[in-house]
C-alpha positions as CSV (number, residue, x, y, z in Angstrom):
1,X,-73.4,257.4,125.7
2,X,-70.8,258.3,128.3
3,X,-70.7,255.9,131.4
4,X,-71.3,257.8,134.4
5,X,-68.9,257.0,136.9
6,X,-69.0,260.0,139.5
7,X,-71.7,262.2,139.8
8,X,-71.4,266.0,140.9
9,X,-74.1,267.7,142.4
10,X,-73.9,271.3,142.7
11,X,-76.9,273.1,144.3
12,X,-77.2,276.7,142.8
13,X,-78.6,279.7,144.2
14,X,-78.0,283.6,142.9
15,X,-73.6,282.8,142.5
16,X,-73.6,284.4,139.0
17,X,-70.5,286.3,140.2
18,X,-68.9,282.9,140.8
19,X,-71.1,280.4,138.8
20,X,-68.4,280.2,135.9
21,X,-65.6,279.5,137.7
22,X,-67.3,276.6,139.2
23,X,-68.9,275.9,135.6
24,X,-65.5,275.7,134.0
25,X,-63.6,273.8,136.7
26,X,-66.1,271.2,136.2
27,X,-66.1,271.5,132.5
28,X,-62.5,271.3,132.5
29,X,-62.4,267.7,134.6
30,X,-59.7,265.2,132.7
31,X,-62.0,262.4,133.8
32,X,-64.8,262.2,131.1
33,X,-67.2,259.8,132.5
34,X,-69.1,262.1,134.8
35,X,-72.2,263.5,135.0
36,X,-73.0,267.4,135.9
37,X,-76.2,268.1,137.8
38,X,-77.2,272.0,138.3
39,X,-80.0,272.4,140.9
40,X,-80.8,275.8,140.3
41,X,-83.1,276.6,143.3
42,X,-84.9,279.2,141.6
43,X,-82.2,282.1,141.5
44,X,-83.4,285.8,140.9
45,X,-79.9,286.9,139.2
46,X,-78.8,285.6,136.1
47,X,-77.5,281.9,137.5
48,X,-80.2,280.2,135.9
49,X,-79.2,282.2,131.9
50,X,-75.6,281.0,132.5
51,X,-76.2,277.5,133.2
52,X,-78.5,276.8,130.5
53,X,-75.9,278.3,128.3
54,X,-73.4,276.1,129.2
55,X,-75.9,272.5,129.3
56,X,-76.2,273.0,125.0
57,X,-72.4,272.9,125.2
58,X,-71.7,269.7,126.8
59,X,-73.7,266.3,126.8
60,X,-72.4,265.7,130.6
61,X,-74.1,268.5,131.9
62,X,-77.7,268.6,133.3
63,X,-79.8,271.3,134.8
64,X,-82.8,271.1,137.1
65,X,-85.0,274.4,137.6
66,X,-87.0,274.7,140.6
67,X,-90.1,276.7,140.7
68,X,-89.9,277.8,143.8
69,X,-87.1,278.5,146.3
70,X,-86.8,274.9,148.2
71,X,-83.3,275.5,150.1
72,X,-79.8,274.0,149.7
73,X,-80.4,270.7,151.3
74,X,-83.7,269.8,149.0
75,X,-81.7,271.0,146.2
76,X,-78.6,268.5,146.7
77,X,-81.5,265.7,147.7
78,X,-83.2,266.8,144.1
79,X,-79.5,266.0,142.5
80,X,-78.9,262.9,144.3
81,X,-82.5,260.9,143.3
82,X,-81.5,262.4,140.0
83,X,-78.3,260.8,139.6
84,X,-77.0,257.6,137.7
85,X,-73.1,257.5,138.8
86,X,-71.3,255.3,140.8
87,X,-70.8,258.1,143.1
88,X,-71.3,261.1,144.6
89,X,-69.4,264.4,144.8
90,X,-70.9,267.9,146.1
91,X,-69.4,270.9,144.8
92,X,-70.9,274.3,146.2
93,X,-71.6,276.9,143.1
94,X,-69.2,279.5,144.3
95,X,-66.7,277.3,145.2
96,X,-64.6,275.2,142.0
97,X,-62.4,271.8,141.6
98,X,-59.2,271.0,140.8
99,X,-59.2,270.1,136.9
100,X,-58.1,266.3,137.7
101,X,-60.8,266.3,140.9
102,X,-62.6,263.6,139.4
103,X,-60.0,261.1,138.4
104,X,-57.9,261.1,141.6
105,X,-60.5,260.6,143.9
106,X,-61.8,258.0,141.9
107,X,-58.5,256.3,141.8
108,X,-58.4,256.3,145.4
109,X,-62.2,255.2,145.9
110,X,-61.8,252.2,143.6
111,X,-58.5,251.3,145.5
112,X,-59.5,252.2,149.2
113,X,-63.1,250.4,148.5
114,X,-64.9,252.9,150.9
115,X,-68.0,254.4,151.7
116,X,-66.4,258.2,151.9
117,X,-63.6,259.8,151.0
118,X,-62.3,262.8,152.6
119,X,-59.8,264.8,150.8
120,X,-58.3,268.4,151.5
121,X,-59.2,271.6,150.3
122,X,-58.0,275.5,149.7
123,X,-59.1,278.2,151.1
124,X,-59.7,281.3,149.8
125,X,-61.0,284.2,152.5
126,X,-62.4,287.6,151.3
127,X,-60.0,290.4,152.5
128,X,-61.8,291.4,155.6
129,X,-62.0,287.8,156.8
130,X,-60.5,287.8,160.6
131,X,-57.4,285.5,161.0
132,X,-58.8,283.6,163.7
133,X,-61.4,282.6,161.6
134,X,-59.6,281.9,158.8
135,X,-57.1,279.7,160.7
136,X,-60.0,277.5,162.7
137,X,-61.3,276.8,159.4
138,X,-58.0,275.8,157.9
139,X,-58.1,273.3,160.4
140,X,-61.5,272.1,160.1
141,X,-60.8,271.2,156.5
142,X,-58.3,268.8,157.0
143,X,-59.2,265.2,157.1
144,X,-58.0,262.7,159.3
145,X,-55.9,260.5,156.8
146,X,-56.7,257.4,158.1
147,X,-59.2,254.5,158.0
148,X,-63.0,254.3,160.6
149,X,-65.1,252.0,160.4
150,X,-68.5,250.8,161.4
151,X,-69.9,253.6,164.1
152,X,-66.8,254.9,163.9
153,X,-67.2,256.6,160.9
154,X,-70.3,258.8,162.7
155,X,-68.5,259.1,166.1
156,X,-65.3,260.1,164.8
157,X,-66.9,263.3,163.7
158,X,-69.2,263.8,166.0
159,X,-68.0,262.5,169.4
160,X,-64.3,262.4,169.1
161,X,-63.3,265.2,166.9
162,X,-61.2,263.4,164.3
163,X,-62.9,265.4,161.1
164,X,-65.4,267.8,160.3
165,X,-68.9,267.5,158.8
166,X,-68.9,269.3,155.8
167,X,-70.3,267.9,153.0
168,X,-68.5,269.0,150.1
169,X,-65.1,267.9,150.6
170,X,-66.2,264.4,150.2
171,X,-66.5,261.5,147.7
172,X,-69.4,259.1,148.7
173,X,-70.7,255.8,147.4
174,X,-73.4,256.3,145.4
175,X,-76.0,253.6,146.5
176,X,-75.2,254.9,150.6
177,X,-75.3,258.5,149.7
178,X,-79.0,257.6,147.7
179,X,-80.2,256.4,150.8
180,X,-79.0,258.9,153.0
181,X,-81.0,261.6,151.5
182,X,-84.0,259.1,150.5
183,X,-84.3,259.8,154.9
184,X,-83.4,263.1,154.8
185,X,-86.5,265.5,155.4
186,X,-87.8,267.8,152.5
187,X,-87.7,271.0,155.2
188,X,-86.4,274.3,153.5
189,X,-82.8,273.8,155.4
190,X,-80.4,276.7,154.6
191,X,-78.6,277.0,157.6
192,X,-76.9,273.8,159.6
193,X,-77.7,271.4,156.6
194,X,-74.0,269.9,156.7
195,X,-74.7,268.8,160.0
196,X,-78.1,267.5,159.4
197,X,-77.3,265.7,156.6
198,X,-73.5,264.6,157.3
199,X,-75.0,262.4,159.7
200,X,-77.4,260.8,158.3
201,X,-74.8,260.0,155.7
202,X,-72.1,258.8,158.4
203,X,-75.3,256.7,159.8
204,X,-75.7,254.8,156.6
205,X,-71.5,254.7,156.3
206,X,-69.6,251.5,157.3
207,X,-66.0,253.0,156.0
208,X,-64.4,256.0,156.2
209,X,-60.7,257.0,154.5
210,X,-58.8,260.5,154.8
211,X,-56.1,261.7,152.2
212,X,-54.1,264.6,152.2
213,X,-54.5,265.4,148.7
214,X,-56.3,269.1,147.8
215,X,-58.5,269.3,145.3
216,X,-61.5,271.4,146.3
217,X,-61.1,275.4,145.9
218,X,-63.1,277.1,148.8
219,X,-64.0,280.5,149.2
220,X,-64.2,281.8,152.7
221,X,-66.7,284.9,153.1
222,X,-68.8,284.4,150.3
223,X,-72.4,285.1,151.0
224,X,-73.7,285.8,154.2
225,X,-71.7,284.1,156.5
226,X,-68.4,286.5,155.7
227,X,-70.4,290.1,156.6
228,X,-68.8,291.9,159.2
229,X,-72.0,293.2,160.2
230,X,-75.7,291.6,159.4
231,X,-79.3,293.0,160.0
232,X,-82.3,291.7,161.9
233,X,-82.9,289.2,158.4
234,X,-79.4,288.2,158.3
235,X,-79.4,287.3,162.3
236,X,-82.9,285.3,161.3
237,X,-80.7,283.5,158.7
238,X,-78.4,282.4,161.0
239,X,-80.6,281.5,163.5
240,X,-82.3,278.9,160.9
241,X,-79.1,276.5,162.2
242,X,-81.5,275.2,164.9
243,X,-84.5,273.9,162.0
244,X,-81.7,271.8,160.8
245,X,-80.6,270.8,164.2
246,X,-84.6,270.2,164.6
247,X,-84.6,267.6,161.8
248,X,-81.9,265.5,162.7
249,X,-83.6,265.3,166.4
250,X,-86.9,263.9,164.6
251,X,-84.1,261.1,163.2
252,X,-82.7,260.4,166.0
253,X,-86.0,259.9,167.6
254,X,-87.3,258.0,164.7
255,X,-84.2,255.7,164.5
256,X,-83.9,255.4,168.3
257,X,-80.4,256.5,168.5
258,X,-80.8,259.2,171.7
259,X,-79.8,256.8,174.3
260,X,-77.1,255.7,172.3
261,X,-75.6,259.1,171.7
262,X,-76.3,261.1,175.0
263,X,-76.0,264.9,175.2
264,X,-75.2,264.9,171.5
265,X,-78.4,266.5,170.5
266,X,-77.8,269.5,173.6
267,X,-74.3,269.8,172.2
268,X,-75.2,270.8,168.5
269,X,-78.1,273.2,170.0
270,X,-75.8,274.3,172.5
271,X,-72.8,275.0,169.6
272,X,-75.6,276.4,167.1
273,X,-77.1,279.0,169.9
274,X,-73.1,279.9,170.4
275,X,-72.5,280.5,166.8
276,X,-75.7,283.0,166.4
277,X,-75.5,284.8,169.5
278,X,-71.4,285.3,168.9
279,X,-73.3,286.9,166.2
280,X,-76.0,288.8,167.8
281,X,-73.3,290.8,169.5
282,X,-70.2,290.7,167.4
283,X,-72.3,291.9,163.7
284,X,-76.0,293.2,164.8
285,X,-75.9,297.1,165.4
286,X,-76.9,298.2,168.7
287,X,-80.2,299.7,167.2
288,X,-81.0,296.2,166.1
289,X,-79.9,294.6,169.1
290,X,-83.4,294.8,171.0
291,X,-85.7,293.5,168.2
292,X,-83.1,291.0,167.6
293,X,-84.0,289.5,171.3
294,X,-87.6,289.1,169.3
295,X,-85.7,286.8,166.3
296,X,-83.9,284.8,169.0
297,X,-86.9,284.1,170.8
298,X,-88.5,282.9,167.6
299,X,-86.1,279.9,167.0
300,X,-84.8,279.5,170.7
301,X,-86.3,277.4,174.0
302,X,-86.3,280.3,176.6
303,X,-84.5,277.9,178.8
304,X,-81.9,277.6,176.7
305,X,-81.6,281.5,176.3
306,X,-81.4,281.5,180.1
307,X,-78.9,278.6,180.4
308,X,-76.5,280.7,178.0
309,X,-76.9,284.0,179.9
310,X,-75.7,282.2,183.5
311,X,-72.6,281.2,181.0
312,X,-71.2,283.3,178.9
313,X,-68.7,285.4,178.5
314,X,-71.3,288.5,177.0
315,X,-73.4,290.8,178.9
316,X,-76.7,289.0,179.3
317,X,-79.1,289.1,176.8
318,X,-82.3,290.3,178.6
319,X,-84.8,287.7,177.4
320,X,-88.5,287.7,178.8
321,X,-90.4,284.5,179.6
């Protein structure tokens, strides 16, 4: 029996395009004492064949098969309860790892004693990506190589900037990360979860440690957040930011932290309502534009629809009360 030192978690939902690159990068790793876990959130393409093909090939690998569709952020919580490493690394399924992944970080996680580790990443943008976008999120991949700790590790990301929330790019200690998502709600989160559930991790954290070194492969564009254009369903998609930003309220509220971190909580909506009406307007045809007011409405206070129309830089939106 191989000891499990790191364990990767990789929630899987209809990648089969991508699902064996990720497969194989994994496969690959020059560190043997891992432990693969496939959450396969019940995929309707042939992601669920392929991963089942691959478990009979290697002892390390594991695969967990949801009956019903439960969301990306149930399906990493599923891995994490699952898992017996020391710790914790999230790898999305259309996304892959350098081949020695595995054994630097856990070099550096054994010498650096902390709770995360934040390493660097390449990116990979589909052809019709804009260069804006792809150069803000160059920059929101790159850690900040240096030490936090205590509530510095949370307000370093989320009050002063220093790194981003993403999940993936990450090595945590296992017992922290365990506890993290034993308090992390079982809502069907597909949109916002890396915020929702980054802080409850940097909550639990008491040490934080950046390197430069890149070892995660990430594909900018894949899925629905690279369409140039979307539909009323897609908009709908990315309105679903605020039920994540909804759960980590109900934490805040339940841990008493809103006093402590004023205005963070209008912030977040403020920066999620930004991100879907950007777009709204930028992606939704103008036939779709009037029953998208209707989707809006759905997931939006109509005060906070109103506060963005006295702000921004669009036409207004016309919203009724």
């Amino acid at each position: 029996m191989i000891k499990k030192k790191i364990s990767v978690v990789v929630p899987v939902y209809n990648v089969e395009c991508y699902l064996e690159n990720c497969i194989n990068s994994l496969f690959s790793q020059t560190m043997e004492e891992i432990e693969i876990i496939f959450v396969d959130d019940k995929s309707t393409d042939h992601s669920s064949d392929i991963l089942d093909y691959y478990a009979v090939r290697d002892v390390r690998i594991r695969v967990i098969h949801h009956e019903q569709n439960l969301g990306t952020c149930y399906a990493r919580k599923h891995g994490v309860l699952e898992s017996e490493g020391n710790y914790i690394l999230f790898v999305d399924a259309d996304d892959y790892l350098e081949i020695d992944t595995c054994e630097v970080l856990l070099r550096e996680m054994e010498r650096e004693q902390v709770d995360i580790l934040h390493f660097g990443s390449y990116l990979h943008p589909e052809p019709y990506m804009e260069q804006a976008r792809i150069e803000r999120s160059r920059k929101n991949l790159i850690p900040y190589c240096g030490r936090l700790s205590g509530e510095n590790v949370l307000e370093g990301c989320f009050l002063q900037n220093k790194y981003r929330f993403t999940i993936w790019n990450k090595l945590y200690r296992a017992d922290i990360c365990r506890r993290a998502f034993e308090n992390i709600e079982n809502g069907y989160f597909i949109k916002g979860e890396d915020v929702y559930s980054y802080y409850v991790l940097a909550h639990y954290a008491r040490s934080y440690k950046g390197i430069p070194d890149k070892k995660y492969h990430y594909r900018l564009g894949v899925g629905i957040t690279g369409h140039k254009k979307t539909d009323l369903k897609g908009l709908d998609c990315y309105s679903q930011n605020i039920v994540s930003i909804n759960a980590l309220d109900r934490f805040l509220k339940k841990h008493d932290l809103h006093k402590k971190y004023p205005g963070l909580m209008e912030k977040l909506r403020f920066d999620a309502l930004s991100d879907v009406i950007t777009k709204y307007y930028i992606y939704l045809s103008e036939e779709d534009k009037i029953k998208g007011i209707d989707v809006l409405q759905k997931y939006w206070q109509y005060d906070e629809l109103l506060t963005w129309n006295e702000i921004c830089s669009y036409p207004v939106i016309k919203i009724e009360g």
